[in-house]
SEMARBA-8493 format. One record per residue: residue number from 1; residue in three letters; x, y, z of N, C-alpha, C, O in turn. Coordinates in Angstrom, 2 decimals. Example, Ala and Ser with C-alpha at 12.3 -4.5 7.8 and 13.67 -1.06 7.14 Angstrom:
<nodes>
{node 1,"ALA",{13.19,-5.69,7.80},{12.30,-4.50,7.80},{13.20,-3.30,7.80},{14.24,-3.32,8.46}}
{node 2,"SER",{12.85,-2.25,7.08},{13.67,-1.06,7.14},{12.90,0.03,7.87},{13.41,1.14,8.04}}
</nodes>
This chain:
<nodes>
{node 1,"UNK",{23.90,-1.57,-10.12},{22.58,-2.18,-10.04},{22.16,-2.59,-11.45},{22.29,-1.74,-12.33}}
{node 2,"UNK",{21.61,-3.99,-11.84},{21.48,-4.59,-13.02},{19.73,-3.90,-13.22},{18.79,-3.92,-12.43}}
{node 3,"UNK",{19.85,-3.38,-14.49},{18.39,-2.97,-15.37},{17.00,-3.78,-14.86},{15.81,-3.47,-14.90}}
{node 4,"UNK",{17.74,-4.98,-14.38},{16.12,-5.67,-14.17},{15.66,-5.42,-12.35},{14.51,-5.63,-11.97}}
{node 5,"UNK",{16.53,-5.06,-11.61},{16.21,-4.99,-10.71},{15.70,-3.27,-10.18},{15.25,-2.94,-9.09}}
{node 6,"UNK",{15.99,-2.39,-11.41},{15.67,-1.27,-11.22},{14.12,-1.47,-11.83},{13.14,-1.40,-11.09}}
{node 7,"UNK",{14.02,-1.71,-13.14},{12.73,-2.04,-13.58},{11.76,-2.61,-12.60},{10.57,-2.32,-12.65}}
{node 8,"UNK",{12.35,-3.56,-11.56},{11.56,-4.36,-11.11},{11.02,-3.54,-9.61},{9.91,-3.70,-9.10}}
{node 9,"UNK",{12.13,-2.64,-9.09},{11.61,-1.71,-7.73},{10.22,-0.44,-8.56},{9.12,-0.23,-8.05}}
{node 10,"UNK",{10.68,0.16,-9.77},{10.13,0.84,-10.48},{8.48,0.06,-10.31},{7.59,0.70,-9.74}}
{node 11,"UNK",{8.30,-0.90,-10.69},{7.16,-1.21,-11.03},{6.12,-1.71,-9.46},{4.89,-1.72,-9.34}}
{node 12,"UNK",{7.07,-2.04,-8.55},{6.72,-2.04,-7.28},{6.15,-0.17,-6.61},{5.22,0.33,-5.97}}
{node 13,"UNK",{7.11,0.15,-7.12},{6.43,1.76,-6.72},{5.33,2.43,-7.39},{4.51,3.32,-7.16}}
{node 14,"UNK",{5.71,1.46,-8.49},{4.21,2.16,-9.28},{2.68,1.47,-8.57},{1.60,1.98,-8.30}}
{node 15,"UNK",{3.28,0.00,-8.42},{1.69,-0.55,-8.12},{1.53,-0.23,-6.57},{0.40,-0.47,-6.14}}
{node 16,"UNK",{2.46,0.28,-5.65},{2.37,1.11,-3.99},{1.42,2.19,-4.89},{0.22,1.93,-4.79}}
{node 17,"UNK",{1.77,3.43,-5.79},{1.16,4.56,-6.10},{-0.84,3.81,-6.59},{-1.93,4.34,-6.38}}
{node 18,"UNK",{-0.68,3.19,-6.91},{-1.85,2.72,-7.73},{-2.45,2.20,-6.43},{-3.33,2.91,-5.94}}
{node 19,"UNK",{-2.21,1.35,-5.95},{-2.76,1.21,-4.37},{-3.16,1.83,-3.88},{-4.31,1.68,-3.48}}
{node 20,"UNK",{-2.46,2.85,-3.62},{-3.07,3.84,-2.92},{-3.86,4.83,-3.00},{-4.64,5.12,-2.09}}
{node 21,"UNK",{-3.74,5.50,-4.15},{-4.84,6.22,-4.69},{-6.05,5.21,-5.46},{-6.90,5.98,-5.90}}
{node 22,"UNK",{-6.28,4.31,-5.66},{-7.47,4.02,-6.50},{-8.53,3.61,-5.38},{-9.64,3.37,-5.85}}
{node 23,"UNK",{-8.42,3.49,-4.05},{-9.21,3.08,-2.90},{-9.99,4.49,-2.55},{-11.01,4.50,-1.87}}
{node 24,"UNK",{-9.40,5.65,-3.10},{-10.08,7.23,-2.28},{-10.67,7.32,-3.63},{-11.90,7.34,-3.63}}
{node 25,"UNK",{-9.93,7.40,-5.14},{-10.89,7.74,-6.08},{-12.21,6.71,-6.20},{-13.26,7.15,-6.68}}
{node 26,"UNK",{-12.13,5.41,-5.78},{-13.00,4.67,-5.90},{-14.30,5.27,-5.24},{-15.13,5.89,-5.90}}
{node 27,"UNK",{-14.41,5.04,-3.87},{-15.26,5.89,-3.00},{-15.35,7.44,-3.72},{-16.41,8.00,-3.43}}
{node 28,"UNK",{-14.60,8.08,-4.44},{-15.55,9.59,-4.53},{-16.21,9.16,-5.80},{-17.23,9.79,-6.10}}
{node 29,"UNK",{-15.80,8.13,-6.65},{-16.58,8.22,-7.54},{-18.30,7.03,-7.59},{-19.31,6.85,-8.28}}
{node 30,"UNK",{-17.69,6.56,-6.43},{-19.38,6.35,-5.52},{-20.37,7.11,-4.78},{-21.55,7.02,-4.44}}
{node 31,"UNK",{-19.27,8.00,-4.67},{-20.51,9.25,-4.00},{-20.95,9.95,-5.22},{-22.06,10.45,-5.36}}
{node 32,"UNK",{-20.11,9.93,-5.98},{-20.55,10.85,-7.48},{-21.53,10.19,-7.85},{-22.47,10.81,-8.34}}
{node 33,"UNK",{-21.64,8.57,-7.70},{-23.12,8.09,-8.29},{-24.55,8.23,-7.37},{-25.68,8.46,-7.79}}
{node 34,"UNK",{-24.13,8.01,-6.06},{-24.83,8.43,-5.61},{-25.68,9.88,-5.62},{-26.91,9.98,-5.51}}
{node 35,"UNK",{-24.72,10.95,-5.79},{-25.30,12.18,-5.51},{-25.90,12.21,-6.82},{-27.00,12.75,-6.74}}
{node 36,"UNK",{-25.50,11.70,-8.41},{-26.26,12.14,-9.83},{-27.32,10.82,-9.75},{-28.22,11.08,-10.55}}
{node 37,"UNK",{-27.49,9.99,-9.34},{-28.51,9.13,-9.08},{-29.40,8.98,-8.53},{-30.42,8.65,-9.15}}
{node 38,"UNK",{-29.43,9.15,-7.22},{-30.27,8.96,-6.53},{-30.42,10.67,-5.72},{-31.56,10.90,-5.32}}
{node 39,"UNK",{-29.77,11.38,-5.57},{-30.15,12.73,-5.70},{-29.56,13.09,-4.23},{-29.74,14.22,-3.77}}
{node 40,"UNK",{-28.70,11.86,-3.34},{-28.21,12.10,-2.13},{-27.30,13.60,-2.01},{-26.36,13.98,-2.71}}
{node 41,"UNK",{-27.89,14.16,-1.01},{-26.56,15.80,-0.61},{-24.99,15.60,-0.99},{-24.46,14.50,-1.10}}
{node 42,"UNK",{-24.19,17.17,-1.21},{-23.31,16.70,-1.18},{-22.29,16.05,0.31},{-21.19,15.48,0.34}}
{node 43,"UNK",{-22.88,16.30,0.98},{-22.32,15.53,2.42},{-21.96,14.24,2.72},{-21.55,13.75,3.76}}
{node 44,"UNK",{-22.32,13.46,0.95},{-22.25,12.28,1.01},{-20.35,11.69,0.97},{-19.86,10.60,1.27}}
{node 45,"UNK",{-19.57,13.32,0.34},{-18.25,13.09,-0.22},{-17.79,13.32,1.05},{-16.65,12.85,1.01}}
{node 46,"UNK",{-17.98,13.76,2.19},{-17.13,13.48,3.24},{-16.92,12.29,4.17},{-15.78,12.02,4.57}}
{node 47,"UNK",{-18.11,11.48,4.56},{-17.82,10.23,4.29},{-17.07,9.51,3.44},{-16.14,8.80,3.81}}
{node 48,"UNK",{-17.46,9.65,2.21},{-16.71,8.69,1.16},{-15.19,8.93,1.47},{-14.47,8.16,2.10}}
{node 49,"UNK",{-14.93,9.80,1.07},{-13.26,10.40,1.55},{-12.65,9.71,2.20},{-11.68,9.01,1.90}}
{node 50,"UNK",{-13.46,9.90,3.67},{-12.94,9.38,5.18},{-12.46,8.20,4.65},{-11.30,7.81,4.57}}
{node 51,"UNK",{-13.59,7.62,4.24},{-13.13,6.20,4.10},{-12.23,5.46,3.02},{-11.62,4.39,3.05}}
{node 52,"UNK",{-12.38,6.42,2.07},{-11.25,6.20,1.21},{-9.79,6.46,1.71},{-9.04,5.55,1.36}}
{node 53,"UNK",{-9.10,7.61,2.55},{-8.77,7.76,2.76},{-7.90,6.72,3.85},{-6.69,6.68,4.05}}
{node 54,"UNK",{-9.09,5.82,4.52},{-8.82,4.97,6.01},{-8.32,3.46,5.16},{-7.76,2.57,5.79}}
{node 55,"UNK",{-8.58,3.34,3.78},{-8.52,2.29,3.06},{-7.45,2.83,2.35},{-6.70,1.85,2.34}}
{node 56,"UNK",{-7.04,3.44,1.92},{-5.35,3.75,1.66},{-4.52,3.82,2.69},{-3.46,3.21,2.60}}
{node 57,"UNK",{-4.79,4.53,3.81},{-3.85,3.95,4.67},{-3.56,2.72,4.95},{-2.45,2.20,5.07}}
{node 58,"UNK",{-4.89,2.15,5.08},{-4.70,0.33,5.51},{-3.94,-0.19,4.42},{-3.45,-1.28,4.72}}
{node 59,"UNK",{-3.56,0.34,2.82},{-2.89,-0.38,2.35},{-1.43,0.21,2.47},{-0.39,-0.43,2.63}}
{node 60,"UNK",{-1.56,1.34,2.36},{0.06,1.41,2.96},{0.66,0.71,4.28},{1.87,0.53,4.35}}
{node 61,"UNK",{-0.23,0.29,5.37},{0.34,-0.21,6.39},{0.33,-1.72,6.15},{0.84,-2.32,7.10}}
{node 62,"UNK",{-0.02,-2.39,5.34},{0.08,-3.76,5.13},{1.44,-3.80,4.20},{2.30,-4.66,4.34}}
{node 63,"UNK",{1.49,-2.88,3.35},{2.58,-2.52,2.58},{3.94,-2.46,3.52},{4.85,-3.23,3.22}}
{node 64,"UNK",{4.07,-1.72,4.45},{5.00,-1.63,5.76},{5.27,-2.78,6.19},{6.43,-3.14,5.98}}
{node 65,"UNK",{4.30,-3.81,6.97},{4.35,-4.67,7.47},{5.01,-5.90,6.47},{5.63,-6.83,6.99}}
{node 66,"UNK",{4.86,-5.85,5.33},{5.44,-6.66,4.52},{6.60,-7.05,4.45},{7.17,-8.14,4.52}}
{node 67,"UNK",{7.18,-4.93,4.13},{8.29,-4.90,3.98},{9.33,-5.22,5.30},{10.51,-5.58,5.22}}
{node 68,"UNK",{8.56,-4.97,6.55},{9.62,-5.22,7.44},{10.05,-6.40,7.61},{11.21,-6.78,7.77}}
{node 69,"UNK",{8.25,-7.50,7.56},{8.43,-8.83,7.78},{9.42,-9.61,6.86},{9.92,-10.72,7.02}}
{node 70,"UNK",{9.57,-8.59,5.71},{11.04,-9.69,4.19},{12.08,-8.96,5.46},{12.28,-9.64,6.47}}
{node 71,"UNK",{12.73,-7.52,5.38},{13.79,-7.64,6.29},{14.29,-8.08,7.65},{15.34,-7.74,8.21}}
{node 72,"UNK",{13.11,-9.11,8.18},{13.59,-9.31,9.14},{14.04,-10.75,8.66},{15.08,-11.30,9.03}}
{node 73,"UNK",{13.17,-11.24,7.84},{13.51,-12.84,7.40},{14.76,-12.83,6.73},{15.35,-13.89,6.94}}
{node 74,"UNK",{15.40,-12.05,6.01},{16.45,-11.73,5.44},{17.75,-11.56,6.56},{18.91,-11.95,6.51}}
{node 75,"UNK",{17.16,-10.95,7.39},{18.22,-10.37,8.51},{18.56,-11.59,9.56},{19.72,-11.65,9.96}}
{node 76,"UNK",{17.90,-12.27,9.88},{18.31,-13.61,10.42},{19.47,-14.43,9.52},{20.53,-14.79,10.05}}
{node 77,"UNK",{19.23,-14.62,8.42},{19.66,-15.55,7.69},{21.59,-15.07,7.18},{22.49,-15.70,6.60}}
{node 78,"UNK",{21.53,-14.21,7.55},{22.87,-13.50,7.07},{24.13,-13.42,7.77},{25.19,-12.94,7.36}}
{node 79,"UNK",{23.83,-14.05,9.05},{25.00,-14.40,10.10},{25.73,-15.71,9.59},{25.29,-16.76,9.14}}
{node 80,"UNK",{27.18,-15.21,9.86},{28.02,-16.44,9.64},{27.73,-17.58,10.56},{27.28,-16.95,11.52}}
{node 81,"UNK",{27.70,-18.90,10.93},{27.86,-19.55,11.36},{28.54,-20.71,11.19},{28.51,-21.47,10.22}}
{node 82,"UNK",{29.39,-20.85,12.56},{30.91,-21.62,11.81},{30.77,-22.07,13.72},{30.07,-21.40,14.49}}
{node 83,"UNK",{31.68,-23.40,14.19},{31.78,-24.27,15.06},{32.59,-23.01,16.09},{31.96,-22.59,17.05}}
{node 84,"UNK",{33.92,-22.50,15.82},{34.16,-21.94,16.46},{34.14,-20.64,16.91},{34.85,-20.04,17.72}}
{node 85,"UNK",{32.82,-20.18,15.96},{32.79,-18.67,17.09},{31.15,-19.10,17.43},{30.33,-19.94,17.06}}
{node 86,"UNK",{31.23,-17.79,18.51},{29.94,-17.88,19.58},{29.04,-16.67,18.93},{29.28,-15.51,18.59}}
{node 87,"UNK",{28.36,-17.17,18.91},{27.16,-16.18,18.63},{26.83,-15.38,19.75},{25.91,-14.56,19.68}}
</nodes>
């Protein structure tokens, strides 16, 4: 495997990791303003969570869907085709 294509999965996994966590820290650190701001309970971080939480998943599953939709486009394209054999 050539250096640039390791570099290049490397940096794909990094920005999957960054995806995914910056959608849950985002939301707690909205409830954090909320609760030192405006003086809301802490009951406000279980919501936030939830939803941080429901927004990292959604990007991991768009992430999925991506990846299947390149291997399937890939996977079509890779059959020999020649006059005399049958598909």
């Amino acid at each position: 495997m050539k250096w640039n294509q390791i570099f290049a999965q490397l940096t794909l996994l990094a920005q999957l990791g960054l995806s995914l966590a910056m959608p849950l820290l985002m939301c707690l650190a909205g409830c954090y303003m909320l609760c030192t701001r405006f003086g809301v309970g802490l009951w406000i971080y279980l919501p936030g969570m939830i939803l941080g939480l429901g927004a990292s998943f959604m990007t991991a599953y768009k992430v999925y869907l991506a990846v299947t939709g390149k291997e399937k486009k890939t996977g079509r394209g890779d059959r020999e085709k020649s006059f005399n054999k049958h598909l």
